[in-house]
C-alpha positions as CSV (number, residue, x, y, z in Angstrom):
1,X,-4.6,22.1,15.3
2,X,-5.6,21.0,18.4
3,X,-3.0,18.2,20.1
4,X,-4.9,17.7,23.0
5,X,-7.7,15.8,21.8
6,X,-9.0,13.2,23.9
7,X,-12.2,11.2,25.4
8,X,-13.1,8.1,27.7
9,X,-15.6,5.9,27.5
10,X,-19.1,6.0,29.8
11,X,-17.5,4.1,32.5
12,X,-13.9,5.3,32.3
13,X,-12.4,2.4,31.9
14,X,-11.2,3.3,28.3
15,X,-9.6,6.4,26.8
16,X,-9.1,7.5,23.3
17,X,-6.4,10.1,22.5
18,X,-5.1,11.9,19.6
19,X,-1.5,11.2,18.2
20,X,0.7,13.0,16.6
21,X,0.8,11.3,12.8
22,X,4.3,10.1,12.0
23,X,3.4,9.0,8.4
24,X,2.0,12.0,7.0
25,X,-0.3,14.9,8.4
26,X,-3.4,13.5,6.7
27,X,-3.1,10.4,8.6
28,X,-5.0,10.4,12.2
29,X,-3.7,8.2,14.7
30,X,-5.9,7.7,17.7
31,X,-4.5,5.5,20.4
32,X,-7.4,3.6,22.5
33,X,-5.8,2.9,26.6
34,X,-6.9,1.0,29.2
35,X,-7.3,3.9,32.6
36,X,-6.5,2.2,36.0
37,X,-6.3,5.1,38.9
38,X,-2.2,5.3,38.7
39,X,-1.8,3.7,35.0
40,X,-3.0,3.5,31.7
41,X,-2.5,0.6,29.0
42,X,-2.1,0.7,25.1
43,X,-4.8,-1.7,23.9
44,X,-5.5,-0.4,20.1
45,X,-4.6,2.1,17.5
46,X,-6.7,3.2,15.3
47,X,-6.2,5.0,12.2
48,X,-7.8,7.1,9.1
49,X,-6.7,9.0,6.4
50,X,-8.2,12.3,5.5
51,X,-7.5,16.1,4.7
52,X,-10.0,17.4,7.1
53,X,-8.6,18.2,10.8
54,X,-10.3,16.2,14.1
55,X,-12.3,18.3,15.6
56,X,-14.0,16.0,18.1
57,X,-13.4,12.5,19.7
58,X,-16.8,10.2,21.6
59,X,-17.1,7.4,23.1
60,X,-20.1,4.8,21.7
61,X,-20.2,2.8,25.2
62,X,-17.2,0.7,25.0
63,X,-17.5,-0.7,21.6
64,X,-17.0,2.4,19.2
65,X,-15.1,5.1,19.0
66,X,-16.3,8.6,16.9
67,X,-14.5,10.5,14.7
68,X,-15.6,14.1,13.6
69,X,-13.1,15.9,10.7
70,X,-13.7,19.2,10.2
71,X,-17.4,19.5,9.5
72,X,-17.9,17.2,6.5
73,X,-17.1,13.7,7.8
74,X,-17.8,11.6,10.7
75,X,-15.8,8.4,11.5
76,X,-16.7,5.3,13.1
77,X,-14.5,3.0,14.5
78,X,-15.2,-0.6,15.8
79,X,-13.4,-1.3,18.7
80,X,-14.3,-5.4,18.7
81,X,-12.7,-5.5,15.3
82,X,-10.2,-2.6,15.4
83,X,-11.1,-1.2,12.1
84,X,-13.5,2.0,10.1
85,X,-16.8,0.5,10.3
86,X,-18.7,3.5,9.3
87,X,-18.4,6.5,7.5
88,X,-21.1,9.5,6.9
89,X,-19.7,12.3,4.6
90,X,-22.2,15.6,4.6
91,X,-23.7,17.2,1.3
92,X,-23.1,20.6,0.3
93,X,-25.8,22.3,2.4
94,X,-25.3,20.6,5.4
95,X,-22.1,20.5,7.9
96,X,-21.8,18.3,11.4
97,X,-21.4,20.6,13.8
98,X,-21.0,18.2,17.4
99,X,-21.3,14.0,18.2
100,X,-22.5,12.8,21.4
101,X,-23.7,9.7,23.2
102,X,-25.5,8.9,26.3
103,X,-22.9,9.4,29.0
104,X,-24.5,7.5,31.9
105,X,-23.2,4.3,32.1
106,X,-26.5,2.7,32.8
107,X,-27.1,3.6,29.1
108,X,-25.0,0.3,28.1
109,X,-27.9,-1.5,26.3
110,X,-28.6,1.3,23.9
111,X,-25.1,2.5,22.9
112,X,-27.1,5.1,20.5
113,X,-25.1,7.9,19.4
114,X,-26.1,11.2,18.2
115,X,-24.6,14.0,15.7
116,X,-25.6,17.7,15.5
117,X,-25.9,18.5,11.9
118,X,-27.3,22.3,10.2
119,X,-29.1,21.5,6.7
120,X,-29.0,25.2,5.8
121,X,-30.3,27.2,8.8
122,X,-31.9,24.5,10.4
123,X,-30.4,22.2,13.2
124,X,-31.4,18.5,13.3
125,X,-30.3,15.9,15.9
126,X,-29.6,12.3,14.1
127,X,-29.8,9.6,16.3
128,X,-28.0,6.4,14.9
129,X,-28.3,2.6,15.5
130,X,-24.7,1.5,17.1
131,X,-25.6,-2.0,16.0
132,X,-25.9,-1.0,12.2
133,X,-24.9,2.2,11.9
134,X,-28.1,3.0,10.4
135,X,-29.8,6.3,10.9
136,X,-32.7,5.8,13.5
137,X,-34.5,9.3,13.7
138,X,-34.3,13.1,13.5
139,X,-34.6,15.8,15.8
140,X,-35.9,19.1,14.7
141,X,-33.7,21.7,17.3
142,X,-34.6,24.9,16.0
143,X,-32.7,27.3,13.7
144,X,-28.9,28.8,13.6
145,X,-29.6,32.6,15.0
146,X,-33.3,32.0,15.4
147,X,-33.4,33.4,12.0
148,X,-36.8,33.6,10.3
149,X,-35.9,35.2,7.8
150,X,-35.5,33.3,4.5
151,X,-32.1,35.2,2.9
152,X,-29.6,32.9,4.8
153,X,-25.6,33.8,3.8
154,X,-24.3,30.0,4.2
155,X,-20.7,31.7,3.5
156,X,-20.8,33.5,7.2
157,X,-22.9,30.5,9.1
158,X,-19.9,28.1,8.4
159,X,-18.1,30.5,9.9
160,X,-20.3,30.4,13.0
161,X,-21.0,26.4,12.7
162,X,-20.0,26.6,16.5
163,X,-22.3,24.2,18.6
164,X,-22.0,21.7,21.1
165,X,-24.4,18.5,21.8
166,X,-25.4,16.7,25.1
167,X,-27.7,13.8,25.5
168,X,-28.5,12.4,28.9
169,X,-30.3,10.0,29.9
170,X,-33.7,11.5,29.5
171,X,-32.8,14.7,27.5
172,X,-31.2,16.0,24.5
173,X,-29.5,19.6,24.7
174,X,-28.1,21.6,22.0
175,X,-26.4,24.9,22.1
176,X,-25.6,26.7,18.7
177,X,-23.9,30.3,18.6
178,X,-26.8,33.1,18.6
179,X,-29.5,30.3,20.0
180,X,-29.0,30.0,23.4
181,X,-29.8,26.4,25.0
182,X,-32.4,24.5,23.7
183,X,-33.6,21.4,26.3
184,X,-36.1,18.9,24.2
185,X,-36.8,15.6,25.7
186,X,-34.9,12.3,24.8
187,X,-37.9,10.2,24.1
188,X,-40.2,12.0,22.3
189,X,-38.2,15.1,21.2
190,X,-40.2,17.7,22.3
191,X,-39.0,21.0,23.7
192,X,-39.3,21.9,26.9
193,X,-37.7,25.0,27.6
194,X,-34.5,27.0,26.9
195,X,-31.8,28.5,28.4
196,X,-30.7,32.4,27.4
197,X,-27.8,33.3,28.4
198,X,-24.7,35.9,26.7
199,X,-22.3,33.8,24.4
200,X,-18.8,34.1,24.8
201,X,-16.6,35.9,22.4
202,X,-13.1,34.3,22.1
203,X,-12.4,31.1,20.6
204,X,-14.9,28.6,18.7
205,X,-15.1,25.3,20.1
206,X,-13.8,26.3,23.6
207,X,-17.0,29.2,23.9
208,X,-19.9,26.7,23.2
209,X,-18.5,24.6,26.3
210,X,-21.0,22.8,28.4
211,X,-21.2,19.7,30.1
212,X,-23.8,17.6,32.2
213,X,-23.1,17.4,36.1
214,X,-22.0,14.2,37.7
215,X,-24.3,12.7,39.9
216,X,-26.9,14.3,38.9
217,X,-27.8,14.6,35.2
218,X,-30.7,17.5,35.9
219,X,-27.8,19.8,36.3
220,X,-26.4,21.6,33.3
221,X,-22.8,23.6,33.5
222,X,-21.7,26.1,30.7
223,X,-19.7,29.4,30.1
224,X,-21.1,32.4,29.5
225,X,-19.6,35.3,27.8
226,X,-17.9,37.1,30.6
227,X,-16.3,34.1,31.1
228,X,-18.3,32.6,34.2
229,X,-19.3,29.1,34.6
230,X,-23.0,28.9,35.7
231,X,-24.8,25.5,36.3
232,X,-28.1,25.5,35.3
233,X,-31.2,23.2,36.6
234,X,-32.8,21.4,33.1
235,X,-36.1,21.2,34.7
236,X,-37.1,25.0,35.1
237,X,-34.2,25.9,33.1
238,X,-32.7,28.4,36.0
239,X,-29.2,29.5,37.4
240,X,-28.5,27.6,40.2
241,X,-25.5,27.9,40.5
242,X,-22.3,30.5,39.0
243,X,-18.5,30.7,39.4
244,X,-17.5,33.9,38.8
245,X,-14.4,34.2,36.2
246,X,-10.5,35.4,38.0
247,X,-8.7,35.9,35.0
248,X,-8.9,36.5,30.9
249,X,-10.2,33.6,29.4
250,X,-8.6,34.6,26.2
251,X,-5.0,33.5,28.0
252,X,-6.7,29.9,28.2
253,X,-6.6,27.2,26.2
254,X,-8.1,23.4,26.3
255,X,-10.8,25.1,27.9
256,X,-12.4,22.0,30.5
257,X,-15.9,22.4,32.5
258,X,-16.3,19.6,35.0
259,X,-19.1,19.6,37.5
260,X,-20.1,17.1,40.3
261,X,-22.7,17.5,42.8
262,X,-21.1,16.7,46.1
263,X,-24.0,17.5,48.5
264,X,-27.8,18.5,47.9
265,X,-26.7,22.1,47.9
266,X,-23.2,22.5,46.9
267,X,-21.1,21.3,43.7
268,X,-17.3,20.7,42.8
269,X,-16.2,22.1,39.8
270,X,-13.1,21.9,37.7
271,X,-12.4,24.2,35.2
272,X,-9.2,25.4,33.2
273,X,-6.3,23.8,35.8
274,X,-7.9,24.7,39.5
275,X,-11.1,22.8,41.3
276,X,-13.8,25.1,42.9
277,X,-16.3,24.3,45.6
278,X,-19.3,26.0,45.1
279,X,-22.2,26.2,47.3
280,X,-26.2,27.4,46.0
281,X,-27.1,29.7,49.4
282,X,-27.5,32.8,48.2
283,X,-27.0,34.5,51.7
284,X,-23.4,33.0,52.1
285,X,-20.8,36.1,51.5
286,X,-18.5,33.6,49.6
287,X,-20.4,30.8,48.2
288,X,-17.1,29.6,46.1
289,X,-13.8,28.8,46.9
290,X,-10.8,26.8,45.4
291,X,-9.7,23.7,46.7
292,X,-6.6,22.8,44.6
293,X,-4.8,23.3,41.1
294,X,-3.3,20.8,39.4
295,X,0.7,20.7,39.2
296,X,1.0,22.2,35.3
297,X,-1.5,25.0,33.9
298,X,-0.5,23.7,30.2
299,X,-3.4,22.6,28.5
300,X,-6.1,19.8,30.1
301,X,-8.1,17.1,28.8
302,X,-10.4,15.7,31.5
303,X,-11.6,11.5,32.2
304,X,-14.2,11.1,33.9
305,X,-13.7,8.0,36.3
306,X,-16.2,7.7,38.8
307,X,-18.0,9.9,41.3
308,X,-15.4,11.4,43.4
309,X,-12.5,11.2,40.4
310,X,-11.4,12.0,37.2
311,X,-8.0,12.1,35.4
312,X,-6.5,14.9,33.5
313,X,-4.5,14.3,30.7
314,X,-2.0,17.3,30.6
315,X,-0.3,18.6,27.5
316,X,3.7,18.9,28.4
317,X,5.2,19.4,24.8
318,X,3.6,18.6,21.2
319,X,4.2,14.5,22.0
320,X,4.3,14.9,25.3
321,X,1.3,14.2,28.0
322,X,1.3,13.6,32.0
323,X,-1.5,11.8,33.6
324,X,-3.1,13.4,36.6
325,X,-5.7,12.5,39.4
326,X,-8.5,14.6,40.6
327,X,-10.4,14.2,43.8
328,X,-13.6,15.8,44.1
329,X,-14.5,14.6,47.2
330,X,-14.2,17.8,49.3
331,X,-12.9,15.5,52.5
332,X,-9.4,14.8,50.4
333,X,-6.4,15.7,52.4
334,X,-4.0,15.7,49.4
335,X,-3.2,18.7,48.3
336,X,-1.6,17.9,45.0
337,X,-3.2,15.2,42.9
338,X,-0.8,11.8,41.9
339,X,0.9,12.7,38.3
340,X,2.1,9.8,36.0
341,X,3.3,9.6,32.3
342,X,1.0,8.5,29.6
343,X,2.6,6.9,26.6
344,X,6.1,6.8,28.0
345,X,8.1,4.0,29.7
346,X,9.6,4.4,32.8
347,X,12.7,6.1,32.8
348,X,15.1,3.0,33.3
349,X,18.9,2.9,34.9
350,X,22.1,2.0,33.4
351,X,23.3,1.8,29.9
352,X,20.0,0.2,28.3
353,X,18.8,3.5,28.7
354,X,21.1,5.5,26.3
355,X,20.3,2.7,24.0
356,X,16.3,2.5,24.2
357,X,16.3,6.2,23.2
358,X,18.1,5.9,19.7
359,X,16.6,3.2,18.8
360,X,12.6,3.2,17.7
361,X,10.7,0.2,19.3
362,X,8.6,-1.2,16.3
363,X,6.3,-3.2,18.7
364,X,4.5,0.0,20.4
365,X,2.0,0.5,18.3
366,X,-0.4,-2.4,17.5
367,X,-3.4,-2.3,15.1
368,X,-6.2,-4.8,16.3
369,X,-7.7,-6.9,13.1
370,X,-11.4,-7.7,13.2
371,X,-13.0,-9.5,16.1
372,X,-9.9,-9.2,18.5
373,X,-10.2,-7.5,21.7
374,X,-7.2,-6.4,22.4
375,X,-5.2,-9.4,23.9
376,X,-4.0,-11.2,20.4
377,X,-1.9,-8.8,19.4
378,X,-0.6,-6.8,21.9
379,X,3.1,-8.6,22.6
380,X,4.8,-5.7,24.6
381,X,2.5,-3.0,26.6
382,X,3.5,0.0,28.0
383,X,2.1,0.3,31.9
384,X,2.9,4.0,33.3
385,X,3.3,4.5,36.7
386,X,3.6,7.1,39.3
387,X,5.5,9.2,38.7
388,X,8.5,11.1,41.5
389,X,10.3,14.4,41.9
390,X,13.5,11.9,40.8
391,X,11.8,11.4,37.5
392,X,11.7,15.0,36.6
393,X,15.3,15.5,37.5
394,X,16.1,12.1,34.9
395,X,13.5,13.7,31.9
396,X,15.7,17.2,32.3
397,X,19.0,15.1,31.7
398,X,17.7,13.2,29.1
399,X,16.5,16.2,27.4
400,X,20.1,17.6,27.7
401,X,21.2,14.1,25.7
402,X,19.2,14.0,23.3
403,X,20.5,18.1,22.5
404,X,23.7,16.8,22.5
405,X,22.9,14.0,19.9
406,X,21.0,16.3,17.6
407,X,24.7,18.4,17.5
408,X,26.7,15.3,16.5
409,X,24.4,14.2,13.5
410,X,24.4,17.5,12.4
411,X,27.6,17.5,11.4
412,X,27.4,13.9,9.5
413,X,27.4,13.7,5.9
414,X,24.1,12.0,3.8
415,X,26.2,9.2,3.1
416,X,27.0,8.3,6.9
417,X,23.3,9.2,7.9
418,X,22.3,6.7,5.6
419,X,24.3,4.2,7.2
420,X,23.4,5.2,10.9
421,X,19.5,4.6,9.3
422,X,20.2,1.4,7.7
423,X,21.7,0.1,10.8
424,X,18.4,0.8,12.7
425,X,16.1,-1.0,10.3
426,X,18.0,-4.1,10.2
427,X,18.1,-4.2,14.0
428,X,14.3,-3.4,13.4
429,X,14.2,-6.1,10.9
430,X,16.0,-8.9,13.2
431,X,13.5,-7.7,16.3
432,X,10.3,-8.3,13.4
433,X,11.6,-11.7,12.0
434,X,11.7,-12.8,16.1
435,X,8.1,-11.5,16.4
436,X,7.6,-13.4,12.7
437,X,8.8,-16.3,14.5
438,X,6.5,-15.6,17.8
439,X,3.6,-15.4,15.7
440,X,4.4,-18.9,13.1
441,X,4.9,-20.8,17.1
442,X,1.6,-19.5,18.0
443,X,-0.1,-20.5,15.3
444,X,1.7,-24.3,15.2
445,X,0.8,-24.7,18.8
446,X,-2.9,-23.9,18.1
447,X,-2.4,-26.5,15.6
448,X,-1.3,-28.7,17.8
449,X,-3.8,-28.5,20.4
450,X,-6.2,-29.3,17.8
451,X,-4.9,-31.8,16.5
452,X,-5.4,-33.6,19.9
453,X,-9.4,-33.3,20.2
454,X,-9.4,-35.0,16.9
455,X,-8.3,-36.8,14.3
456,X,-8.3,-34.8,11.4
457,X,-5.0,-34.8,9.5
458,X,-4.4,-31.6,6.7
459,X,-2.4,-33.7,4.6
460,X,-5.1,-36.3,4.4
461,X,-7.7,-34.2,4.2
462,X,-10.6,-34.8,1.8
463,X,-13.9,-32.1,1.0
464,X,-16.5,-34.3,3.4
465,X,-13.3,-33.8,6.4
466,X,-12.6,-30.3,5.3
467,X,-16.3,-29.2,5.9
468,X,-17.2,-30.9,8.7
469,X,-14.4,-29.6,10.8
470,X,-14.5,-26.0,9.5
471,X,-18.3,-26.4,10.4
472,X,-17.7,-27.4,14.0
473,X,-14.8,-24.4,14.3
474,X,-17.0,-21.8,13.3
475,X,-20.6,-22.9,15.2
476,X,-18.1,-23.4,18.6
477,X,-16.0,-20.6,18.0
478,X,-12.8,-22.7,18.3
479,X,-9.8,-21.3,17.2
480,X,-7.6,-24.0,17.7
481,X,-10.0,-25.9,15.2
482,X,-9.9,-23.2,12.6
483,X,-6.1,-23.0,12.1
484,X,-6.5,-26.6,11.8
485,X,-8.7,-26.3,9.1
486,X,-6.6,-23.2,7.9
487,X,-3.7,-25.6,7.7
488,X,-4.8,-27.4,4.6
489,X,-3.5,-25.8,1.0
490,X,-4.7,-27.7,-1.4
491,X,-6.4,-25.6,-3.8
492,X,-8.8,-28.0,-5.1
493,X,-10.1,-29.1,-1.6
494,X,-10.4,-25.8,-0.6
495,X,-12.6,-24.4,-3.5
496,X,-15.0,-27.7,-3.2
497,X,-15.2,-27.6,0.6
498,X,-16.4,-23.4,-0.1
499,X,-18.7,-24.5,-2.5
500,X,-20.7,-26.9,-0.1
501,X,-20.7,-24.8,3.0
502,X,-23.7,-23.0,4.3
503,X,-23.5,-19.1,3.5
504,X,-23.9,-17.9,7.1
505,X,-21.0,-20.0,8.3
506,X,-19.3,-18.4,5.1
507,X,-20.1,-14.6,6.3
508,X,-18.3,-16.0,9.6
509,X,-15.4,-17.3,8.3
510,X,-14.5,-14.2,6.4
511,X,-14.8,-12.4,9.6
512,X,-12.5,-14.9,11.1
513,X,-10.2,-14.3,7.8
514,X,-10.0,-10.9,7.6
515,X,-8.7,-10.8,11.5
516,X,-5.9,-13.1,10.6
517,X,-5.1,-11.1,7.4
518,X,-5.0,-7.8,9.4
519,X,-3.1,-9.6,12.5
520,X,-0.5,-11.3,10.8
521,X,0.1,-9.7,6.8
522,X,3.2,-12.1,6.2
523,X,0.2,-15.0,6.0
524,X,-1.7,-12.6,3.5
525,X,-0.8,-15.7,0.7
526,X,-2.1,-18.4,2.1
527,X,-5.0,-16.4,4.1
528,X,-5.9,-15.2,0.5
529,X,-6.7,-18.4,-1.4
530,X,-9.3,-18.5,1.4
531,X,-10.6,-15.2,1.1
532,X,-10.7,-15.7,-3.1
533,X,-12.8,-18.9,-2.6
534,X,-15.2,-17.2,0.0
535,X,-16.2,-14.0,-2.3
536,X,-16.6,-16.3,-5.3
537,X,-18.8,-18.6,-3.8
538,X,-20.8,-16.6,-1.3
539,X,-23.6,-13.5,-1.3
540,X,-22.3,-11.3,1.0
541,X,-23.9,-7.8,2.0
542,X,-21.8,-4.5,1.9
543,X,-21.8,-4.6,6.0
544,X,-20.3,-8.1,5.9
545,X,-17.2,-6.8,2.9
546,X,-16.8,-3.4,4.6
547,X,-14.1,-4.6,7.2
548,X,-11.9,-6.2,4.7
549,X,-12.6,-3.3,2.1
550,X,-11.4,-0.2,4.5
551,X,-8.5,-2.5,5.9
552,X,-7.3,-3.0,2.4
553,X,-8.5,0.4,1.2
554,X,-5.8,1.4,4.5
555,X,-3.1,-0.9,3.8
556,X,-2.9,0.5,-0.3
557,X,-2.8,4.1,0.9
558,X,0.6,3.7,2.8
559,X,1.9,2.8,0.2
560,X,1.9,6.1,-1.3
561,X,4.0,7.0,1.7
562,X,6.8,4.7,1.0
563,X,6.7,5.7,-2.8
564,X,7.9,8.8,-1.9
565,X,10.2,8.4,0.5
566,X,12.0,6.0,-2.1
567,X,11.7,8.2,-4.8
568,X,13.7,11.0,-2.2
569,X,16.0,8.5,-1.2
570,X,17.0,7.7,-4.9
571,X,17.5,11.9,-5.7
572,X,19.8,11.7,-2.5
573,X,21.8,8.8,-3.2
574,X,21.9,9.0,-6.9
């Protein structure tokens, strides 16, 4: 399994990064953070059940998030609504092998995204509509092997369904074990040329690794099989450009390839922990040498931020990841890069700090319902910040405490464990029935801001009222009016006022439904007379039901979860 699993969006302001499931290991947690230089933000969490490992993580501009498990199934998250939007499962001859999307920012507009797939022997680049999800095209890329030969054995090309997919912003590269580098034009799809070079031998993913070069998209970087990193020129498809391998790459892992072009004829280039300057004069008797290494040589994710930096995410234990900041401007003076925690809250001094470690915070992790951003339902967010030499020293002692702890509840009986967990969940529940509370205020003080632009009174309400005030909530997008309008529970008011609304303003309002359902769950009664009344009286597509249906689809499936952990509870206490 691979626990460093990570990408950023086109402009680097986001970054999406696999979690370690604490529900069950076929449930994928994939946490979505705001990247500032020297801290990150938890905005989202998404989630999806399957079987199949993730294999791969993208970026759809800044609105969707990719999913590809194993090589069956690709994912599709909306980030707007916080919620599956898509889902594309493959038949029994065909297997995904990579997802991309444009990674130049000025790309925003089209928000395309791409998947790799084989349909027996043959590889085809899908393009796909971000607006709907719909396929838009195919792209014939040649053939697994360059096989012409029609006895294919589909038992030893899974084995070799290793790939990887670029798309730039005017061409579409593909690399397949056995095939070399295929360049074809975005546009129109043609070919127009290839790169040959010897594949590498160790590892899967890790030995299709390629990646297009900052600053200039005409330059291609990949690893050949000896291990060297050579950047290639995607006009005339020739070397330009090679770092020679120091070490076996088989003693690597999270294998990273990050180039920049920092003059006209030299590059920076990061690859496994250390940064390389490379220069293209082929008279120079050293035309590389490294700059600086980072300050772990654990695994490495890479984020692209901007021209000059990026930010590795390094792997310190399985739950465990460090933040760090890489300059490739070839002037920097510093010699080891700023390093700050990711997911972690500041070590803190006192006594509150013996007690924030025993006791599980039930606010970190917040799921976004549909149509929220980000703000409505994050309450507590967790900044990280630079970390010191002092903070080392503090996670090594806290390591020591938490050994120490593990000893004492070894020796505890399942009675008194029991005890020690009930205790937590009631101080869990008190801290949810506050939030409870946080939540009913909010939701009375949008009432009451209403009620103030105009006159409209729930417990007077009547079906002619009732309309024309849900009308003017949903055309203006006013909030304030809509839990106005939300306020009112007669039955028999509601079900008339559905019946004489206009069906667009119907598909809106379940949108604006189904947020609150997934925002708040303890309104889910009153929220679903609302919802009952909508699907009876309206025609809705499968795109407009297919929010609500994966949120409730997700919100049955834990329940499976709980089922069994009662029915183990019940064989230990009984």
């Amino acid at each position: 399994m691979n626990l460093l699993l990570s990408a950023s969006s086109p402009d680097g302001s986001l970054a999406a990064i696999k979690a370690p499931s604490s529900a069950s290991s076929s449930r994928h947690l994939i946490r979505i953070y705001q990247v500032g230089d020297s801290s990150t933000t938890l905005q989202s969490t998404l989630t999806h059940a399957s079987n199949l490992p993730l294999v791969q993580l993208i970026f759809a501009g800044r609105t969707s998030v990719l999913g590809l498990f194993g090589r069956q199934e690709v994912v599709v998250w909306d980030l707007d609504r916080g919620v599956v939007a898509a889902t594309f499962s493959a038949s029994d001859d065909q297997a995904f092998l990579s997802l991309a999307a444009p990674s130049d920012d000025e790309e925003e507009n089209e928000n395309n995204y791409y998947a790799l797939v084989r349909h027996g022997p043959k590889l085809v680049v899908h393009e796909y509509l971000a607006s709907s999800n719909k396929l838009r095209r195919k792209i014939k890329s040649g053939r697994m092997n360059d096989s012409e030969d029609g006895d294919v054995d589909y038992s030893e090309m899974e084995k070799k369904d290793a790939a990887s997919l670029i798309i730039t912003s005017s061409h579409v590269i593909v690399r397949a074990k056995g095939c070399g580098i295929r360049v074809m034009e975005k546009d129109s799809g043609k070919k127009t040329g290839k790169i040959k070079l010897k594949e590498s031998s160790y590892g899967e993913a890790s030995s299709m690794e390629m990646s297009s070069c900052i600053g200039d998209q005409n330059i291609l970087a990949a690893i050949e099989k000896s291990g060297d990193a050579v950047l290639f020129d995607l006009g005339s498809c020739k070397e330009v450009a090679r770092l020679p391998t120091d070490s076996s790459p088989t003693q690597k892992t999270g294998l990273q390839l990050v180039a920049q072009q920092t003059k006209e004829d030299s590059f920076t280039l990061f690859r496994y922990d250390s940064l390389y300057s490379i220069v293209t004069e082929k008279n120079r008797s050293s035309p590389y040498e490294k700059i600086s290494q980072l300050s772990s040589s654990n695994p490495v994710a890479v984020f692209l931020r901007s021209n000059d930096k990026a930010l590795a995410l390094i792997q310190q234990r399985s739950s465990d990841y460090r933040v760090q900041v890489i300059d490739f401007s070839e002037d920097s003076e510093e010699e080891l890069p700023a390093v700050f925690k990711l997911d972690q809250e500041a070590s803190s001094k006192g006594k509150n700090e013996a007690t924030s470690k025993k006791k599980r915070n039930s606010s970190e992790i917040k799921v976004l319902g549909p149509g929220q951003a980000g703000s409505e339902t994050i309450t507590s967010v967790k900044k990280l910040r630079v970390n010191s030499c002092e903070d080392e020293d503090e996670m090594d002692v806290e390591e020591n405490g938490d050994d120490d702890d593990g000893d004492e509840t070894r020796n505890l009986t399942i009675g008194e464990r029991l005890q020690m967990l009930t205790d937590a969940l009631d101080e869990e529940n008190n801290d949810g029935e506050e939030n409870d509370n946080d939540d009913d205020k909010a939701v009375t003080a949008a009432i009451a801001a209403a009620v103030g632009k105009t006159k409209f009174k729930p417990q007077k309400a009547t079906t002619e009222s009732l309309k024309e005030l849900l009308t003017q909530a949903l055309q203006s997008s006013d909030d304030n009016l809509l839990e106005l309008a939300l306020s009112v529970h007669d039955m028999k008011i509601i079900a008339t006022t559905i019946k004489e609304m206009n069906e667009d303003l119907l598909v809106i309002l379940l949108g604006k439904l189904t947020s609150r359902l997934a925002s708040s769950p303890l309104r889910a009664e009153s929220l679903s007379i609302w919802i009952s009344h909508c699907l009876k009286r309206g025609s809705f597509d499968s795109e407009h039901l297919a929010v609500l249906r994966n949120m409730l689809y997700e919100r049955i499936e834990s329940f499976s979860d709980l089922l069994r952990l009662e029915g183990r509870l019940s064989m230990m206490v009984d």
